[in-house]
C-alpha positions as CSV (number, residue, x, y, z in Angstrom):
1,X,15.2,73.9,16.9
2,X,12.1,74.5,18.6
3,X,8.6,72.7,17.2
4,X,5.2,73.5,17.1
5,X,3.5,71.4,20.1
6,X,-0.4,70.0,21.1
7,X,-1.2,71.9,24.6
8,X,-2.7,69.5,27.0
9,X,-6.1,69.9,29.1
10,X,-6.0,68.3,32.6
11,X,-2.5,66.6,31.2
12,X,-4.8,64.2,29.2
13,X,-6.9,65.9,26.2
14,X,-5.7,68.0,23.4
15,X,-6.9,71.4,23.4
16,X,-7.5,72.7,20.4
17,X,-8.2,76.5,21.2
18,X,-4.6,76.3,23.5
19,X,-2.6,75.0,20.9
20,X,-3.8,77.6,18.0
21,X,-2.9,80.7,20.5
22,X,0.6,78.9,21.2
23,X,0.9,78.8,17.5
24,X,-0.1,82.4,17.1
25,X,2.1,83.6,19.7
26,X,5.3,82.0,18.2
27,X,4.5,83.5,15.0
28,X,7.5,85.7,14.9
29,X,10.0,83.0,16.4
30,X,8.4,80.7,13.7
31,X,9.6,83.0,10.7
32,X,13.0,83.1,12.8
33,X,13.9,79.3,13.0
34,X,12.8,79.7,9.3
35,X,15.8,82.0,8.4
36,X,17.7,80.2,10.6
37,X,17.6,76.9,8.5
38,X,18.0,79.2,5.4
39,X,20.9,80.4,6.5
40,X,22.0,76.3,7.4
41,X,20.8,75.5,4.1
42,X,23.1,78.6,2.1
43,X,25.8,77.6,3.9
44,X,26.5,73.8,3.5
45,X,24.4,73.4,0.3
46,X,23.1,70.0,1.0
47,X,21.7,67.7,-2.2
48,X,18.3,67.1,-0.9
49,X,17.1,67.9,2.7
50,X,15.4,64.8,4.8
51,X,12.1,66.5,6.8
52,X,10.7,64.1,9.4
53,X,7.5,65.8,9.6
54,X,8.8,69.4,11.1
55,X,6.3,72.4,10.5
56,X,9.8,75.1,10.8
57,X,11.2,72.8,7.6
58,X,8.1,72.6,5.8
59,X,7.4,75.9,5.6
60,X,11.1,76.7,5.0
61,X,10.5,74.5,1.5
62,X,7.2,76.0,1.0
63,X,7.9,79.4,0.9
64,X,11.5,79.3,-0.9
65,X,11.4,78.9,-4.6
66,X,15.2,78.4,-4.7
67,X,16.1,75.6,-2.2
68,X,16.9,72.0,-2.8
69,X,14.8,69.2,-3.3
70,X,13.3,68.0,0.1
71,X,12.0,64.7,1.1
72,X,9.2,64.5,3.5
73,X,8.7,61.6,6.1
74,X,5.4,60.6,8.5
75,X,3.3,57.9,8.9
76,X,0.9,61.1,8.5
77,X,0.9,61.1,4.9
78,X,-1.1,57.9,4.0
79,X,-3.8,60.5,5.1
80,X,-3.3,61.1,1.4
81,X,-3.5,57.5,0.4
82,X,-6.8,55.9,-1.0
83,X,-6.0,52.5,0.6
84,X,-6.0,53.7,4.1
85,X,-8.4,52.9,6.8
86,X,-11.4,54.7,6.2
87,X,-13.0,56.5,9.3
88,X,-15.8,58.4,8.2
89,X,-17.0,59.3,11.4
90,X,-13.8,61.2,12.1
91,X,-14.6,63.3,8.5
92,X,-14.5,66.8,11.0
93,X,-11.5,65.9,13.1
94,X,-9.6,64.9,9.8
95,X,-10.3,68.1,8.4
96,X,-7.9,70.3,9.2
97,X,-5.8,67.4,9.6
98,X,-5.7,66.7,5.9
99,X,-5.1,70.4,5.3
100,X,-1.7,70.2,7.7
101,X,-0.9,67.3,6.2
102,X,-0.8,69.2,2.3
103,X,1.1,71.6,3.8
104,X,3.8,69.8,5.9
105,X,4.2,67.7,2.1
106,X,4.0,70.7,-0.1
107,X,6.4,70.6,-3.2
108,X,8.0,67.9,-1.7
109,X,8.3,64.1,-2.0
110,X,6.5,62.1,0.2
111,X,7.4,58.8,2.2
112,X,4.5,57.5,3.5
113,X,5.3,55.3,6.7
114,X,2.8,52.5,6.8
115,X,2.7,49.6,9.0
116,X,1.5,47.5,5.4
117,X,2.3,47.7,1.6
118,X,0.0,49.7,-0.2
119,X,0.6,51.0,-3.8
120,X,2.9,53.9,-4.5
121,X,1.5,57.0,-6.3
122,X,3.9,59.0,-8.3
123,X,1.1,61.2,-9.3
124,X,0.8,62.7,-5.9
125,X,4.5,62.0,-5.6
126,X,3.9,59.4,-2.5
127,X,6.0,56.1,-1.9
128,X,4.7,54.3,0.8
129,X,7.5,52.9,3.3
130,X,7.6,50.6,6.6
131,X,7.9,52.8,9.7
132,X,11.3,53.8,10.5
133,X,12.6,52.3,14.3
134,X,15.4,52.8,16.1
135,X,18.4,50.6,16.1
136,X,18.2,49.4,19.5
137,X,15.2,47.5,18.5
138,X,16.8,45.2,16.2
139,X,19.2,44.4,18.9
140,X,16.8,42.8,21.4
141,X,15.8,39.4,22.0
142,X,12.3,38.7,22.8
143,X,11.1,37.3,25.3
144,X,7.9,34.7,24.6
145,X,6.6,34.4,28.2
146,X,6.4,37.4,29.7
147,X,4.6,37.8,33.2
148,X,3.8,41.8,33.1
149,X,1.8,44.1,30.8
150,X,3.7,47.2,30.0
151,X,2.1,50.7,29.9
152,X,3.3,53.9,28.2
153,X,1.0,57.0,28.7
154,X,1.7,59.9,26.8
155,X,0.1,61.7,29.4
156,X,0.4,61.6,33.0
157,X,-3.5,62.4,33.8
158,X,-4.0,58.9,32.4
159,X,-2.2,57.2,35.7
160,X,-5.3,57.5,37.8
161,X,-7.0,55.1,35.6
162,X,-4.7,52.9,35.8
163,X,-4.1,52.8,39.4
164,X,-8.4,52.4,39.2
165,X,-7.9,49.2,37.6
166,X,-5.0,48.0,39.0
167,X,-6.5,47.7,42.8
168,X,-9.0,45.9,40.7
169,X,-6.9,43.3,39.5
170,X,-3.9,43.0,41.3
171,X,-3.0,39.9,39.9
172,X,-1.9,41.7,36.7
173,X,1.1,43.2,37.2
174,X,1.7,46.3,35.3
175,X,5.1,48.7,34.8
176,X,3.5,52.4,33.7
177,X,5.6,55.1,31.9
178,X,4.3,58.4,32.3
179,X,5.9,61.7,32.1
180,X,4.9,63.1,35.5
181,X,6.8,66.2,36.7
182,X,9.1,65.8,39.7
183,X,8.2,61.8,39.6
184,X,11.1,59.5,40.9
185,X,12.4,57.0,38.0
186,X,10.9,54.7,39.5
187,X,8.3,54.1,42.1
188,X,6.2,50.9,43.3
189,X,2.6,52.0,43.7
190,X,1.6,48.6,44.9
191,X,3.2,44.3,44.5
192,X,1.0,44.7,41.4
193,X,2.0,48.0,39.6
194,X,4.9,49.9,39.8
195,X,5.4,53.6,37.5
196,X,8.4,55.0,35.7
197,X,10.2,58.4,34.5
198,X,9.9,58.0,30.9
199,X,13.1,56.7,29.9
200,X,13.4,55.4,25.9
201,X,15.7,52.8,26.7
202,X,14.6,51.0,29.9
203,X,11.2,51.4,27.9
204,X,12.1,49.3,24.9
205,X,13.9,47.0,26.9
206,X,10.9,46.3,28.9
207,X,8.8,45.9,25.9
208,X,10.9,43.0,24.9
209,X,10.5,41.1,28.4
210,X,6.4,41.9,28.7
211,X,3.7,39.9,27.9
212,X,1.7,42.8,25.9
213,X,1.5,46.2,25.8
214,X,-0.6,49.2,26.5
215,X,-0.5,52.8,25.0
216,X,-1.6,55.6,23.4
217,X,-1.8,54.7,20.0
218,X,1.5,56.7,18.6
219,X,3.0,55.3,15.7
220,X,6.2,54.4,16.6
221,X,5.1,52.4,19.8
222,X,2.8,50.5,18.0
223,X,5.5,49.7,15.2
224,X,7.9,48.8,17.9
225,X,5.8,46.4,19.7
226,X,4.7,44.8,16.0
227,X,8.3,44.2,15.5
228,X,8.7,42.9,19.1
229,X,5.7,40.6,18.5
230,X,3.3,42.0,21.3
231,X,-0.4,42.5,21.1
232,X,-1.7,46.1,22.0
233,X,-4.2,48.1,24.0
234,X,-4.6,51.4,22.6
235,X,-5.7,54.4,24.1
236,X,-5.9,56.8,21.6
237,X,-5.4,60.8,24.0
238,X,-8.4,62.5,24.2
239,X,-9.0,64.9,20.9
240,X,-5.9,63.2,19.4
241,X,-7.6,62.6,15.9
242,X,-4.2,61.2,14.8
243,X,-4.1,58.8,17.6
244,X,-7.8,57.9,17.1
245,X,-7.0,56.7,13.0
246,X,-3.3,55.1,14.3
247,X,-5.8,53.0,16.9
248,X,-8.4,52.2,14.1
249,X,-5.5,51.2,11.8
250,X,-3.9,48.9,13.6
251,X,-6.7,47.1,14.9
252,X,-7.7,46.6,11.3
253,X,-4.1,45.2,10.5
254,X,-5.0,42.9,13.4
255,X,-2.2,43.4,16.1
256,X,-4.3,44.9,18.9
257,X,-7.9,46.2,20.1
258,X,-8.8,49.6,20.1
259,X,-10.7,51.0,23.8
260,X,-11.7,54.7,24.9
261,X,-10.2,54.4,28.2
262,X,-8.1,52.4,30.4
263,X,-10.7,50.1,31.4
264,X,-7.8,46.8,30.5
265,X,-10.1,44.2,31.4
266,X,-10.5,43.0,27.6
267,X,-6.4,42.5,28.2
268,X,-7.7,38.6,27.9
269,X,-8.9,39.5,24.2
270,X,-5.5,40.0,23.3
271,X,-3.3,36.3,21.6
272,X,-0.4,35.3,23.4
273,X,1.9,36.7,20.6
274,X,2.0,38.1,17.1
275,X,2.9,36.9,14.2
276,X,6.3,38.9,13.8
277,X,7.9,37.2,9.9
278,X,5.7,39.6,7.3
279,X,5.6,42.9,9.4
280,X,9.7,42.0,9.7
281,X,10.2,41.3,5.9
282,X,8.2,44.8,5.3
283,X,10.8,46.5,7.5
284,X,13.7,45.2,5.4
285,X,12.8,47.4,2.9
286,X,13.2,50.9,4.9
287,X,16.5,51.6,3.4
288,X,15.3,50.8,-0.3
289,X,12.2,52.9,0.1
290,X,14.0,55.6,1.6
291,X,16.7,55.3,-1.5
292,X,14.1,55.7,-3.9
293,X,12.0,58.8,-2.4
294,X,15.2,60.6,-2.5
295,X,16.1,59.7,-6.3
296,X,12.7,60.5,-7.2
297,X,12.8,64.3,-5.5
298,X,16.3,64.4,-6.9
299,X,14.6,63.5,-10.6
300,X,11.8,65.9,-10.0
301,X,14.6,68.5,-9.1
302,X,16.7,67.7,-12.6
303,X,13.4,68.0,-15.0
């Protein structure tokens, strides 16, 4: 089922303006998909329903008095948490962030995906959780002594700056993911960089062989490389006020250093290797945390 989607200025910033007419414009397909899971929802009567941060689901729970309980899941709801990194600065930005935020977690309960343990607060009906990986992950074996730095852009308008720096410094060598159209899967710019189709797999596979790792600052990446050990560069996108407080966040929790561009020559800030045993132990408990969120919305549901 379709989503709602950020538009993309010069394939690099978030436009605001061009995502709000997008919404607009899918208006009436919006209320369709939400009749659509209606009609899912009548017909195989589930006990609770699982929303991983999906608008079309949200508002589906919002707007139906008579539904089952839901369960809400994103690393976006410690937005609601007093113990999460405080940016200030971003108070504009966060705005209307915070507002989609209540909305995506209205009448529901919320698991808060955090890459710590903060408190849990019933009274807003939030349990804070580790971040929720893919198995693959917790197959590989890392390697310690990697001899490459590993780039994922989000973007592909990003790839310029990176080719900047590399001629630069071509005794890095550097394998980029980026999402350009009609790219090859894979293509060797120069002996020192080399770019890739995005590919999830090869990606994660790579992350386990590299010596650290560059990106834009989206949750999941920076979870995975935690797990895996290796130090970040983070790039928040342009406009990306998530991306911007994910960067903030984990620099704070002290697994990587936060830049504006891709300008990597502070790549020699970065340790060896992370400390991998607490952030690990804090992942065990996915499957517990998850257990609870759902008896909790199934107790609300029963009072």
């Amino acid at each position: 089922m379709p989503t709602l989607e950020f538009k993309y200025k010069n394939n690099r910033a978030v436009s605001n303006t061009a995502t709000l007419l997008a919404v607009l414009g899918n208006l009436p397909k919006y209320f369709g998909y939400i009749r659509q899971l209606e009609a899912v929802v009548h017909e195989t009567k589930p006990d609770v329903i699982i929303n991983f941060f999906e608008p079309i689901a949200a508002f589906y729970a919002l707007t139906r008095r008579k539904r089952p309980p839901v369960v809400a899941i994103g690393h976006q709801f410690m937005f609601q948490h007093p113990g999460y990194v405080r940016t200030p600065h971003l108070w504009k930005q966060l705005f209307s962030m915070r507002i989609y935020t209540w909305l995506l977690g209205a009448r529901a309960t919320k698991l808060a995906l955090s890459l710590y343990e903060a408190t849990d607060l019933p009274e807003k009906r939030i349990i804070v959780g580790p971040p929720i990986l893919r198995k693959q992950l917790f197959s590989l074996i890392t390697n310690p002594n990697g001899d490459f730095t590993l780039v994922y852009l989000l973007n592909h308008g990003y790839a310029e700056q990176i080719i900047a720096w590399s001629a630069k410094n071509p005794q890095t060598k550097l394998h980029c993911f980026y999402d350009k159209p009609g790219a090859p899967s894979e293509l060797r710019y120069s002996p020192a960089l080399t770019f890739h189709k995005l590919d999830g797999e090869k990606f994660l596979k790579m992350m386990a062989e590299c010596r650290n790792v560059v990106c834009t600052a989206g949750f999941e990446s920076v979870s995975e490389a935690a797990w895996l050990g290796k130090p970040l560069f983070l790039v928040p996108v342009e406009n990306h006020v998530e991306q911007q407080v994910n960067a903030i966040d984990a620099q704070q929790f002290g697994i990587g250093i936060a830049e504006k561009s891709f300008n990597l020559d502070r790549l020699k800030e970065l340790p060896e290797r992370l400390p991998v045993e607490k952030f690990r132990a804090w992942l065990d408990s996915a499957p517990k945390k998850l257990f609870q969120a759902i008896e909790q919305a199934l107790s609300k549901a029963r009072s």
